[in-house]
C-alpha positions in Angstrom: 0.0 0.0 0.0 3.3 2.2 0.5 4.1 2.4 -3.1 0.4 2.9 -4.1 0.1 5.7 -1.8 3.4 7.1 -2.9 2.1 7.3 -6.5 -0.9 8.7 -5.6 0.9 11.7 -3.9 3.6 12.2 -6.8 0.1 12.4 -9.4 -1.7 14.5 -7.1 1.2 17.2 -6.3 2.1 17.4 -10.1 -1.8 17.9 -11.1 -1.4 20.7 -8.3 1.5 22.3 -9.8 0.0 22.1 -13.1 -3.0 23.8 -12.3 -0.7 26.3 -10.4 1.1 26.9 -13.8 -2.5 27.1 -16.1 -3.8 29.9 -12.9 -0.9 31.9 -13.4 -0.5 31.7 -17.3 -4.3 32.9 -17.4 -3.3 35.5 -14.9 -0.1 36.8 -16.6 -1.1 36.6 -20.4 -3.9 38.8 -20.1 -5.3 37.2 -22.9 -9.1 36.7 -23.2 -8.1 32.9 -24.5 -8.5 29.5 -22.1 -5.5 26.7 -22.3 -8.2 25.0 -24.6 -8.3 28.2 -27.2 -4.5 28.0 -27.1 -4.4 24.4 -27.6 -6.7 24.9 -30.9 -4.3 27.4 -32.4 -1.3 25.7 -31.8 -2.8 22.2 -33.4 -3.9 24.3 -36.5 -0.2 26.4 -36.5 1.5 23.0 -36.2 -0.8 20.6 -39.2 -2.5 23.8 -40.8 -5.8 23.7 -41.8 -7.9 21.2 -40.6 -11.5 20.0 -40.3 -13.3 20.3 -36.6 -13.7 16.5 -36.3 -10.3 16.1 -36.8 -9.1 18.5 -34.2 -11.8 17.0 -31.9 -10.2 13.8 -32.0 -6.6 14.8 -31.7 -7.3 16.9 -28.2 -9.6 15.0 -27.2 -12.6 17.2 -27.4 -16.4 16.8 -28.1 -17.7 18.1 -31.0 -19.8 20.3 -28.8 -17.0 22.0 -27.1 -14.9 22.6 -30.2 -17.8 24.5 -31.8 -18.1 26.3 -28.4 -14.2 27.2 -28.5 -14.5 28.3 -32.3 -17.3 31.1 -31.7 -14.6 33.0 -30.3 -12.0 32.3 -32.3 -14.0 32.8 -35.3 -15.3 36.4 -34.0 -11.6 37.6 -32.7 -10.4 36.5 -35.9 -7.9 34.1 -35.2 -9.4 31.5 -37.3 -11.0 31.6 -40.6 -13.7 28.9 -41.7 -13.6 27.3 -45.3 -16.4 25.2 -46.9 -15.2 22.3 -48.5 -16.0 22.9 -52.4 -17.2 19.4 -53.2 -19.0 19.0 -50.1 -20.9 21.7 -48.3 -21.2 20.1 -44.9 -17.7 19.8 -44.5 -15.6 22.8 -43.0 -12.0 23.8 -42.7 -10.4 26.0 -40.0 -7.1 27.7 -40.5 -5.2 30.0 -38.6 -5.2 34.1 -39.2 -2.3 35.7 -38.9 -3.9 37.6 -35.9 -4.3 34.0 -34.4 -0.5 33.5 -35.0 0.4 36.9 -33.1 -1.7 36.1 -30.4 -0.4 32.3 -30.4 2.9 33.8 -29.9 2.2 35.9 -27.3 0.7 33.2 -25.3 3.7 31.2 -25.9 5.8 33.7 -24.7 3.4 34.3 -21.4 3.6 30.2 -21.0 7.3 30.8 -21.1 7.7 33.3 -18.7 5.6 31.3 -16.4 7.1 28.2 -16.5 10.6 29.9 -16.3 9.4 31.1 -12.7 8.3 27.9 -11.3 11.1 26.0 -12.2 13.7 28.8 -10.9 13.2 27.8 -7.6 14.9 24.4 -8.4 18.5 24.0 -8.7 20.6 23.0 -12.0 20.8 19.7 -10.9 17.1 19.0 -10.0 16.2 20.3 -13.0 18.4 18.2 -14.7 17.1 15.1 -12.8 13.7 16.3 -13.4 14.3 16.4 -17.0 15.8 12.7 -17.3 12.9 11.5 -15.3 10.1 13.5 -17.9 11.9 12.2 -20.9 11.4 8.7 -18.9 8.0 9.2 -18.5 7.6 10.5 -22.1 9.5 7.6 -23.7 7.1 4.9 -22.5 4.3 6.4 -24.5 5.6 6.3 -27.7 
């Protein structure tokens, strides 16, 4: 039960610090833009453009929620939305420049923040804590 418990702690103090991180990213940026917006842009800077159902799938969002996300995109113009010409029902999002700038910026805010937190760590924890990420990451692929 030791070792279960001891996972338990490590998953629950790095879903803490996590969250710490998202608070103070929404706090710093002072964009209007949720992790979830962010996530969006960066997916359609990364693959270009791309139909809704496909971005649901690869974030893991419902349909529902993506539609909700892209109201506000669409309207701050960071994303632009494409019929398909052979098909109607189909639609493509792409990225605006706009939605670049402000993808940047929130890049730049995530930077900053994440450069905080992990100041108060030495070069060798960080170092450890990079080996043992990198790990973690590995056994996913």
């Amino acid at each position: 039960m030791k070792e279960e418990q001891t996972i338990f702690d490590l998953l629950h103090i790095m879903d803490q610090v996590t969250n710490k991180m998202l608070i103070r990213f929404q706090q710093e940026s002072k964009l209007s833009l949720g992790i979830s917006h962010i996530l969006v842009l960066l997916e359609l800077h990364t693959k270009g453009e791309q139909r809704p159902s496909d971005l649901a799938e690869t974030l893991g969002f419902t349909p529902a929620s993506l539609t909700h996300l892209s109201t506000k995109l669409i309207k701050n113009e960071y994303i632009t939305l494409r019929n398909d010409e052979n098909d109607r029902r189909t639609k493509y999002w792409n990225l605006t420049p706009l939605g670049l700038e402000i993808l940047t910026d929130a890049k730049n805010y995530g930077q900053q923040v994440r450069t905080e937190f992990f100041s108060h760590l030495s070069k060798d924890e960080r170092q450890n804590l990079l080996e043992i990420y990198t790990k973690l990451n590995n056994t996913f692929i």
